[in-house]
N, C-alpha and C positions, 0 to 999 in steps of 0.2 A: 259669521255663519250661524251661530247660538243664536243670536237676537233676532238672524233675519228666521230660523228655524223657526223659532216660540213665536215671533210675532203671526209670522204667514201659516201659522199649522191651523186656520178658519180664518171667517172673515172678518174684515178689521176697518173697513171704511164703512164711515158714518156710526160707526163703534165708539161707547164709552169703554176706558179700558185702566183697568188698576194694574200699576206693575209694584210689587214689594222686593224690594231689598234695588238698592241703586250704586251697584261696584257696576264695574265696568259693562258689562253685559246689560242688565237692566237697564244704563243709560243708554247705551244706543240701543237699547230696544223701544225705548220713548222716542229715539229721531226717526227710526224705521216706522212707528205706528203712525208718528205725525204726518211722515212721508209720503205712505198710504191710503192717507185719509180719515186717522181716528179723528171720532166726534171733539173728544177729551180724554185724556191722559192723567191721570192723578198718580204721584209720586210718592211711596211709604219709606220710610228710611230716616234713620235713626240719627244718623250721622250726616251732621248740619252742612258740613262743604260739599258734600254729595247729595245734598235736597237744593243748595244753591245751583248745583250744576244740572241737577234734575231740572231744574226751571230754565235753564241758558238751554237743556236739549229738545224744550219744549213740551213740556209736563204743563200743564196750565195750572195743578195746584199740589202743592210738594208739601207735605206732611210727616209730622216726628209722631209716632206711634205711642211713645214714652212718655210725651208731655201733652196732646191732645187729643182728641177723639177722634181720628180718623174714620173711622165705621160712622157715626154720625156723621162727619160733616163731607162721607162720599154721598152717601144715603138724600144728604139733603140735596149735594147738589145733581141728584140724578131724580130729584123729584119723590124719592121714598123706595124707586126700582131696584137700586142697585149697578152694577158696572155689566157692561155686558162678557166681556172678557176679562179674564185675570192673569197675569202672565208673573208668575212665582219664582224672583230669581236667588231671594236669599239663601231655602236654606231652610232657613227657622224656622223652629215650630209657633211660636206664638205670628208671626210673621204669615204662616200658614193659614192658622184658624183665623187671622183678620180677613186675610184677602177673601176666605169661602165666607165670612159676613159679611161683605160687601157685594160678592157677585148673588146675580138676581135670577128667579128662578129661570133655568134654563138656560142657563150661560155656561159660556166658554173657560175653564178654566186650565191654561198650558201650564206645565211644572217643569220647572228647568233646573231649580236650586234642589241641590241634596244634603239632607238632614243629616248633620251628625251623627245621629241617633237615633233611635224607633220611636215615634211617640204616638200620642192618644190623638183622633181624631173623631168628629160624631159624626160618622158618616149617615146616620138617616138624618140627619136635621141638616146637615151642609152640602149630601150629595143625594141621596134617595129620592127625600122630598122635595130637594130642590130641583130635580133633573138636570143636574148640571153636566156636562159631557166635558170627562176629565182625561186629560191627554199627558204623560208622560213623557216630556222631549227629553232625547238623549242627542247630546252632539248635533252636526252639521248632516243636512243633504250634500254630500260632494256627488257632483257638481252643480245641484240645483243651487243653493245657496249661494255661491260664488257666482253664479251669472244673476241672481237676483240681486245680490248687492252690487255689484257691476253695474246693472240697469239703473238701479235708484241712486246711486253715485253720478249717472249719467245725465239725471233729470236739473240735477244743482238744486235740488229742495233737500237735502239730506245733509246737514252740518253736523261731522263729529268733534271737530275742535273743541271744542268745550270740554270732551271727555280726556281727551290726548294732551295730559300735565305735563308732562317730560317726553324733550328729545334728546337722548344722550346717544357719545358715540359706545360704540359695541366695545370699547375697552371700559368703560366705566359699567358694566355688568350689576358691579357687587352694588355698587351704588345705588342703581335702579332697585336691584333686589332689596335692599334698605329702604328705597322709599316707599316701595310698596310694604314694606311689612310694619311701619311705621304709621300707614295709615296714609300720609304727604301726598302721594302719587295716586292716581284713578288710574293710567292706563299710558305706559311708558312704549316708545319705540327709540329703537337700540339701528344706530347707523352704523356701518364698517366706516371705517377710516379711509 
């Protein structure tokens, strides 16, 4: 419901579109854009088994922010434009200010990730001047969301597998909760017995 929110809150087909941070959310928010019809998908994220699983949800190019230049090499592959969309699910602030230097003036920029903290942004030079129209998603549309993932689940173009590392049963809880805090786990589902 998150991903299909930030994805579908503007248009997204024929769309270059940058997503930052790739837990759970962020990744299917790469199979929902791809779903849709994004142009390209470029995947930021720090954390190397979740840029490989960025790529398995169909991100066409998965980038570590820490060791290479992402801003550059969105930049180039967009021609010098920039992304048209940005869908922000870390979080972070540095995380933050990449993705408004990668989106191009007059794009889309969804915010999904919430910052620990307050921090500094340059809003005339990442949103003033750039016109970017900046949208705050809080949570799901109920009921809209659930009938749009429903629909796109329905098409068979939509693969989360990749995201869903563990299926345990509903007694092994603490487990899961370990694997996710661990890092091990993207997005666990818990079966009753």
């Amino acid at each position: 419901g998150n991903a299909v929110h930030t994805v579908l809150a503007g248009p997204i087909a024929a769309q270059t579109v940058a997503v930052t941070g790739c837990g759970a959310i962020g990744l299917f928010s790469i199979a929902v854009a791809k779903a849709c019809g994004a142009a390209k998908v470029f995947a930021v994220e720090v954390n190397a088994h979740r840029r490989r699983v960025a790529a398995q949800m169909g991100a066409d190019l998965a980038l570590d922010p820490a060791t290479e230049n992402a801003e550059a090499q969105v930049l180039e592959a967009t021609g010098g434009t920039g992304v048209d969309v940005l869908l922000e699910m870390s979080g972070h602030p540095e995380a933050i200010r990449l993705g408004f230097a990668m989106l191009r003036t007059g794009g889309r920029a969804s915010l999904l990730g919430i910052p620990s903290r307050p921090f500094e942004l340059d809003f005339a030079r990442d949103i003033i001047f750039k016109g970017a129209i900046v949208q705050g998603i809080n949570g799901r549309k109920i009921f809209e969301t659930w009938f749009q993932m429903e629909a796109l689940l329905a098409t068979g173009k939509l693969n989360l597998e990749p995201a869903i590392t563990h299926r345990l049963k509903l007694s092994e809880f603490e487990r899961a909760m370990e694997l996710l805090r661990t890092g091990e786990a993207i997005k666990v589902i818990l079966k009753p017995e």
